[in-house]
N, CA, C and O atoms as a GROMACS GRO file, in nm:
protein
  316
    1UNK      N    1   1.113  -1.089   0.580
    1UNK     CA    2   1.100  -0.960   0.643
    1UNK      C    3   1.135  -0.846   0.547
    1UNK      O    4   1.120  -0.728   0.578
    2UNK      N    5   1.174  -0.880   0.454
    2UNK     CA    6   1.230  -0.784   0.339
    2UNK      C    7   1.117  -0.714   0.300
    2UNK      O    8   1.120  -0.590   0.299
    3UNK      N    9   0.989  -0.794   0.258
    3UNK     CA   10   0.866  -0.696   0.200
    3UNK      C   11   0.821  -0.626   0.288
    3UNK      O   12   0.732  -0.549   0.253
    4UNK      N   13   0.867  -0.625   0.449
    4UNK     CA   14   0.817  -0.538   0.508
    4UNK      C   15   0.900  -0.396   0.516
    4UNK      O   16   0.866  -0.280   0.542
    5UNK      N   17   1.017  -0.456   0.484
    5UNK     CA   18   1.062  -0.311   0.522
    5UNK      C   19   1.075  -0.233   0.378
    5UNK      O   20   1.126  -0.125   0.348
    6UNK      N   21   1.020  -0.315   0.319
    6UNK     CA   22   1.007  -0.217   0.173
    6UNK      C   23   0.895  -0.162   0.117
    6UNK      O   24   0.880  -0.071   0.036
    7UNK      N   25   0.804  -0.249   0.185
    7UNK     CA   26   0.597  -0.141   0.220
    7UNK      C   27   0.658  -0.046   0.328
    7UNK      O   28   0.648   0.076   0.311
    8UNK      N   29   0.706  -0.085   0.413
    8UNK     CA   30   0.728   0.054   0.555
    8UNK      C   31   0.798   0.171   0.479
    8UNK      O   32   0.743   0.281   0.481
    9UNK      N   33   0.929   0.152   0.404
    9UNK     CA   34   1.013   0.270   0.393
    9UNK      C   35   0.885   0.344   0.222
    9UNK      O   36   0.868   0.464   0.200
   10UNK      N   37   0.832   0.246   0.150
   10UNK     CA   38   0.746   0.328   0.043
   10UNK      C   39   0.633   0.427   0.121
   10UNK      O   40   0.590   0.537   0.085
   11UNK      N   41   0.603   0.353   0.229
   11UNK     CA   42   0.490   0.395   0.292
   11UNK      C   43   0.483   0.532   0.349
   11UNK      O   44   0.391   0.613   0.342
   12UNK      N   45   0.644   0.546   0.431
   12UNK     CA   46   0.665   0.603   0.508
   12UNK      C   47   0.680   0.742   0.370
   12UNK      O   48   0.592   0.829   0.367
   13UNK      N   49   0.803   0.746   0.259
   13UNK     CA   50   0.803   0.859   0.157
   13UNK      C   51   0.686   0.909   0.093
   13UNK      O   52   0.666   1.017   0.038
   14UNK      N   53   0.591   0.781   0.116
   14UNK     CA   54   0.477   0.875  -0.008
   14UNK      C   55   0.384   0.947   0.152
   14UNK      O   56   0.338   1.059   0.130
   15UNK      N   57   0.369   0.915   0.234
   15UNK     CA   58   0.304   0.990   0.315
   15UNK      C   59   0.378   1.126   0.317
   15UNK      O   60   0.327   1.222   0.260
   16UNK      N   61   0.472   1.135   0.368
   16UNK     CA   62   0.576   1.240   0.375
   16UNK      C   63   0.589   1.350   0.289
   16UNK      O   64   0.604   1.469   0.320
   17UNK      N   65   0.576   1.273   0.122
   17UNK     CA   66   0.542   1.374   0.058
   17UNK      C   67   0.424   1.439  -0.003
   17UNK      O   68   0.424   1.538  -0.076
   18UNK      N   69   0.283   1.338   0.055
   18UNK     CA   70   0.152   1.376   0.047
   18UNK      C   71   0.141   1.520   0.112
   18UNK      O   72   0.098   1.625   0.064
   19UNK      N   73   0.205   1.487   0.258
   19UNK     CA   74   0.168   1.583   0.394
   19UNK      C   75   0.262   1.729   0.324
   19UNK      O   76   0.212   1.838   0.350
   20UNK      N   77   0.356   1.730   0.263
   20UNK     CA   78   0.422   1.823   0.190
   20UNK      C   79   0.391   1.882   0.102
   20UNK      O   80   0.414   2.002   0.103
   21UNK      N   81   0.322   1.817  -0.016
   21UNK     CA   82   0.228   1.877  -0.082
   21UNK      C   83   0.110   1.911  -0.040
   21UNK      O   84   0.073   2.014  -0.097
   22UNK      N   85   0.017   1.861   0.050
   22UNK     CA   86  -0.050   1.931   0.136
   22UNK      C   87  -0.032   2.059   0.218
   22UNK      O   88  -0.130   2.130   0.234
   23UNK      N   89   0.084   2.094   0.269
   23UNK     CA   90   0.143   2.208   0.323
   23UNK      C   91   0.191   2.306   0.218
   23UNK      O   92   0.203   2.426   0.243
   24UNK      N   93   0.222   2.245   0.087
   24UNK     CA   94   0.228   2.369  -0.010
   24UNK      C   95   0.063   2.421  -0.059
   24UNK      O   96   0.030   2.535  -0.091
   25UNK      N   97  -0.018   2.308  -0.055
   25UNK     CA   98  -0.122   2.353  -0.148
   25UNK      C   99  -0.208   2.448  -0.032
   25UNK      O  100  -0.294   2.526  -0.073
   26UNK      N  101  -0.177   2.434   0.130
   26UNK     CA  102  -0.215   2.487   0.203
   26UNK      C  103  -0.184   2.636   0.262
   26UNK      O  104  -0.227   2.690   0.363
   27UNK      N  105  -0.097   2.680   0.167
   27UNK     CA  106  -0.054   2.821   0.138
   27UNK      C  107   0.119   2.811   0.328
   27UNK      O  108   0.176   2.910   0.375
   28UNK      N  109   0.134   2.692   0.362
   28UNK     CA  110   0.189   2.680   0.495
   28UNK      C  111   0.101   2.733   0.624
   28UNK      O  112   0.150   2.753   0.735
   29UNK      N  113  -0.071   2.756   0.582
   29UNK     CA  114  -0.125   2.808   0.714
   29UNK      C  115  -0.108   2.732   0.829
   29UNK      O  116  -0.077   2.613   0.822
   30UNK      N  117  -0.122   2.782   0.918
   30UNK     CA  118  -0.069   2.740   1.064
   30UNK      C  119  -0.235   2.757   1.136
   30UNK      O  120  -0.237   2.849   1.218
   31UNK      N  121  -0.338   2.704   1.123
   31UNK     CA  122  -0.443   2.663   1.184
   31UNK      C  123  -0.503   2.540   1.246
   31UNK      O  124  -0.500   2.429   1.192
   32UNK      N  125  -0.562   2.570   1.376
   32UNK     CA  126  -0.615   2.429   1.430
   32UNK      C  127  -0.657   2.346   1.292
   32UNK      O  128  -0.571   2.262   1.264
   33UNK      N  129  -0.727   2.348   1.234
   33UNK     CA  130  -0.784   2.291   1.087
   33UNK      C  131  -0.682   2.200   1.037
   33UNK      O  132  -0.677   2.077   1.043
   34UNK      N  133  -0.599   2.289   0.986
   34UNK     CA  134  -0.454   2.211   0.923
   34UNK      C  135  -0.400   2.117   1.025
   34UNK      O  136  -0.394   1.994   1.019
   35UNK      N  137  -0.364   2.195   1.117
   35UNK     CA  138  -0.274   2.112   1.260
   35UNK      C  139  -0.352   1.927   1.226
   35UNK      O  140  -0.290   1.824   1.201
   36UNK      N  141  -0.506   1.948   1.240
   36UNK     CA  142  -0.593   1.805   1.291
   36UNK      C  143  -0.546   1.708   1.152
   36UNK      O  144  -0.488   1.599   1.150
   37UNK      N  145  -0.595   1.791   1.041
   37UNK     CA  146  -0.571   1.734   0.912
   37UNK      C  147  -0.458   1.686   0.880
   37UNK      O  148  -0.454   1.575   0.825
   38UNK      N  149  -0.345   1.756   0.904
   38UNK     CA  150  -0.159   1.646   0.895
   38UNK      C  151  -0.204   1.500   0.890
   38UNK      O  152  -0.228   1.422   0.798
   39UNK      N  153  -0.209   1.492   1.041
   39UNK     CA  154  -0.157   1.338   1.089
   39UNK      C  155  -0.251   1.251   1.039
   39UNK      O  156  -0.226   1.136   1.002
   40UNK      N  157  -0.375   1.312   1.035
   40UNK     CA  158  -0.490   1.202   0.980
   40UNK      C  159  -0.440   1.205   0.823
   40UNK      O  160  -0.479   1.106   0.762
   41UNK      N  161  -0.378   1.279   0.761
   41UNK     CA  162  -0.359   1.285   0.612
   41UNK      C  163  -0.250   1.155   0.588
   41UNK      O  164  -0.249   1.058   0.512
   42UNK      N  165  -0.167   1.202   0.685
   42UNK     CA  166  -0.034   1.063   0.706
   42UNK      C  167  -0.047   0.981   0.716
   42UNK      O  168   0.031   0.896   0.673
   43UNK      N  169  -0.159   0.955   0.784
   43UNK     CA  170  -0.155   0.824   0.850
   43UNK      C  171  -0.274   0.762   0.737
   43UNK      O  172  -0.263   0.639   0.738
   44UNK      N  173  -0.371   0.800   0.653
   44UNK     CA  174  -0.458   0.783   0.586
   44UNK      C  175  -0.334   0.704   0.447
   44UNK      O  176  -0.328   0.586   0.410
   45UNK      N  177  -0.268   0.800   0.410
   45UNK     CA  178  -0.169   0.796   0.307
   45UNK      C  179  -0.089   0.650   0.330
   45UNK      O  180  -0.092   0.549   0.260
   46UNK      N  181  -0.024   0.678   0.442
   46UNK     CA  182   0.044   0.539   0.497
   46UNK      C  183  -0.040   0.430   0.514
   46UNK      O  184   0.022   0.328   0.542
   47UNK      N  185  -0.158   0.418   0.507
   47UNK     CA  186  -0.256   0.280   0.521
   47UNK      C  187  -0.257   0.253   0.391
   47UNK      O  188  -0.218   0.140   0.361
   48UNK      N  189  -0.289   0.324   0.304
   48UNK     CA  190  -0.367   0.318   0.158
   48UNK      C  191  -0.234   0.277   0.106
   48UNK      O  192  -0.257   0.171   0.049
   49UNK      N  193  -0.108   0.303   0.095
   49UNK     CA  194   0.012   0.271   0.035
   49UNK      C  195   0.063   0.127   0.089
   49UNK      O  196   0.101   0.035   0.017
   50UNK      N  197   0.058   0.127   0.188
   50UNK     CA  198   0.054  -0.034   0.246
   50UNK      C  199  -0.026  -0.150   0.235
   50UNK      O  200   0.014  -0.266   0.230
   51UNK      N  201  -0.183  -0.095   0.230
   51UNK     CA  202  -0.269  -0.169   0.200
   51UNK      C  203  -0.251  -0.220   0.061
   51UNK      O  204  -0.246  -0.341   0.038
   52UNK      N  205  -0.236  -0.093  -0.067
   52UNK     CA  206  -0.218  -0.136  -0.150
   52UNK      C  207  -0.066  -0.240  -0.221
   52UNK      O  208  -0.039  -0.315  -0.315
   53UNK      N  209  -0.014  -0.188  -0.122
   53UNK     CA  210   0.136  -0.297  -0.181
   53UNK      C  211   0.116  -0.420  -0.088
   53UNK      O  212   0.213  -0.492  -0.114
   54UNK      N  213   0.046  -0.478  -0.001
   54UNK     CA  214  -0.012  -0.573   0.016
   54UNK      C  215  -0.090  -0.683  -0.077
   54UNK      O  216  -0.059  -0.797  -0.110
   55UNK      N  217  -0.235  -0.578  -0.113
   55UNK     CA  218  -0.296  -0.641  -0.175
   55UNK      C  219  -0.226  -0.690  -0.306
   55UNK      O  220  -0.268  -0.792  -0.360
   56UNK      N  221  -0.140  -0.632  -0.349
   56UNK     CA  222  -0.077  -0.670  -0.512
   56UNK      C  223   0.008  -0.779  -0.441
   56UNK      O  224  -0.007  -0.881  -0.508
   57UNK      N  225   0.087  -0.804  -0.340
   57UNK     CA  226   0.115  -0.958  -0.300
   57UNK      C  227   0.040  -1.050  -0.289
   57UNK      O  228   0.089  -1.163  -0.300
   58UNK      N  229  -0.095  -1.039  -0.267
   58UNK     CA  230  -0.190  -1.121  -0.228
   58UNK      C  231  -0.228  -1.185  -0.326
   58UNK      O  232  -0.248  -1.306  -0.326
   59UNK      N  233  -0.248  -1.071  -0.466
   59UNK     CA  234  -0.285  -1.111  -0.588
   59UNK      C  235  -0.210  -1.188  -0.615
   59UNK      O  236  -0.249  -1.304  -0.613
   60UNK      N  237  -0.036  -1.152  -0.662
   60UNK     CA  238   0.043  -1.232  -0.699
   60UNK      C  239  -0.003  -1.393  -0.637
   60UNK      O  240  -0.079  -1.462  -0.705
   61UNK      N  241   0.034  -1.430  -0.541
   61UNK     CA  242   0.013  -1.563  -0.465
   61UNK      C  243  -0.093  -1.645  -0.482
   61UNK      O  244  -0.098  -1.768  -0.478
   62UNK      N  245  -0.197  -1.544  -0.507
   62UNK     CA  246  -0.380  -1.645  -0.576
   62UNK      C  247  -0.344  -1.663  -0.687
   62UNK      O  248  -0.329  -1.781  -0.719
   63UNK      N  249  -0.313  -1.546  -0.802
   63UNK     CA  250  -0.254  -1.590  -0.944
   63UNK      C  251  -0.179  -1.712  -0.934
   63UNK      O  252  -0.202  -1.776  -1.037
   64UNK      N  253  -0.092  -1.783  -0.849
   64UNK     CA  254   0.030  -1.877  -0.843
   64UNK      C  255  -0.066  -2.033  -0.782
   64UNK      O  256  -0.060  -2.156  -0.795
   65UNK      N  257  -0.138  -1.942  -0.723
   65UNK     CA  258  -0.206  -2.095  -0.659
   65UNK      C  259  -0.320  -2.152  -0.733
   65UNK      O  260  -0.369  -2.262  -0.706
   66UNK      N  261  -0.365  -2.063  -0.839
   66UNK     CA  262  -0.470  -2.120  -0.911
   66UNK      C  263  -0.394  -2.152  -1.055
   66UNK      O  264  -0.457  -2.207  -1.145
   67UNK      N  265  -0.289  -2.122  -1.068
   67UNK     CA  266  -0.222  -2.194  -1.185
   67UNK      C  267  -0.192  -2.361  -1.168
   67UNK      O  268  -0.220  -2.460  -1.235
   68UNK      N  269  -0.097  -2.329  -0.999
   68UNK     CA  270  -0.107  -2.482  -1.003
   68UNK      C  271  -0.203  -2.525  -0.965
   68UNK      O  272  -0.186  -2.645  -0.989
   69UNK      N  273  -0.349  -2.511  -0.897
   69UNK     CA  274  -0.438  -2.612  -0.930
   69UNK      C  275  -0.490  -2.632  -0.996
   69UNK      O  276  -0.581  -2.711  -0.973
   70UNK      N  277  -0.474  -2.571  -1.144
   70UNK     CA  278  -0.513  -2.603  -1.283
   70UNK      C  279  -0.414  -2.695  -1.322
   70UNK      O  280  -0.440  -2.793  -1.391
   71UNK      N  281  -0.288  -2.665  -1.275
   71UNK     CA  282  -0.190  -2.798  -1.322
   71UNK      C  283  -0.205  -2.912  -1.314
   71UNK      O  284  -0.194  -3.013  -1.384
   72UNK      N  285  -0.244  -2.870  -1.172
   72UNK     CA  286  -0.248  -3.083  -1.069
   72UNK      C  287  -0.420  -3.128  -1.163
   72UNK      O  288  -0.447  -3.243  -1.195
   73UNK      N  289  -0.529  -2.986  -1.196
   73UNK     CA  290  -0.632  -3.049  -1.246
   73UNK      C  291  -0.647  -3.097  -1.394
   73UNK      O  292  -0.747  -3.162  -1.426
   74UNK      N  293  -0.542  -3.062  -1.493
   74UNK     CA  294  -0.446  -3.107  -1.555
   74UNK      C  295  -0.438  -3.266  -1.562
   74UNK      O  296  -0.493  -3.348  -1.637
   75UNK      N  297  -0.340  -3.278  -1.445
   75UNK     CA  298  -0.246  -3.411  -1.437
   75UNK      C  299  -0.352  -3.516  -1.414
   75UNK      O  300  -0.341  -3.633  -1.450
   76UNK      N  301  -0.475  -3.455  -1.343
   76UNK     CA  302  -0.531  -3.541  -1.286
   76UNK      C  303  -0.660  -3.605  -1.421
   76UNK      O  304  -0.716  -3.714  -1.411
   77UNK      N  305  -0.680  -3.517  -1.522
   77UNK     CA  306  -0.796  -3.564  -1.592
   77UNK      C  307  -0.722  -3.623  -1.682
   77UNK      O  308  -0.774  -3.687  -1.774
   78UNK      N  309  -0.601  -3.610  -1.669
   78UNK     CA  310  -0.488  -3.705  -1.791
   78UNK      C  311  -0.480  -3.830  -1.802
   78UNK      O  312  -0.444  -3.895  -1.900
   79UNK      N  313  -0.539  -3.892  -1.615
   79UNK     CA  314  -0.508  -4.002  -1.611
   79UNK      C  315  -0.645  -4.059  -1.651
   79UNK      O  316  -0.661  -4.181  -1.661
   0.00000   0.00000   0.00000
């Protein structure tokens, strides 16, 4: 449960400070426009940061599993 709460809490800062730099680069206007754009920005930010610290686990684990079945294919043409 550890990698989760360490994609959630990355997830959660880089959105946070996307939507912040978004509100600076947005001069702080206060328009329906902006209002819609936040949360979809957050929540866009928070997928893409999760997704991606996912997928680099995923990698890791295929990298690991195709080593050892080069191992066992290895052991096996040895005999």
């Amino acid at each position: 449960m550890r990698w989760l709460g360490g994609a959630t809490l990355a997830s959660l800062v880089g959105a946070y400070l996307v939507v912040r730099a978004f509100e600076h680069i947005s001069g702080g206007a206060q328009n329906a426009v902006v209002n819609v754009v936040k949360p979809g920005l957050f929540v866009a930010t928070w997928t893409a940061i999760t997704t991606g610290s996912g997928m680099h686990d995923v990698t890791k684990r295929v990298r690991s599993l195709r080593e050892k079945a080069m191992s066992w294919g290895r052991r096996l043409d040895a005999r």
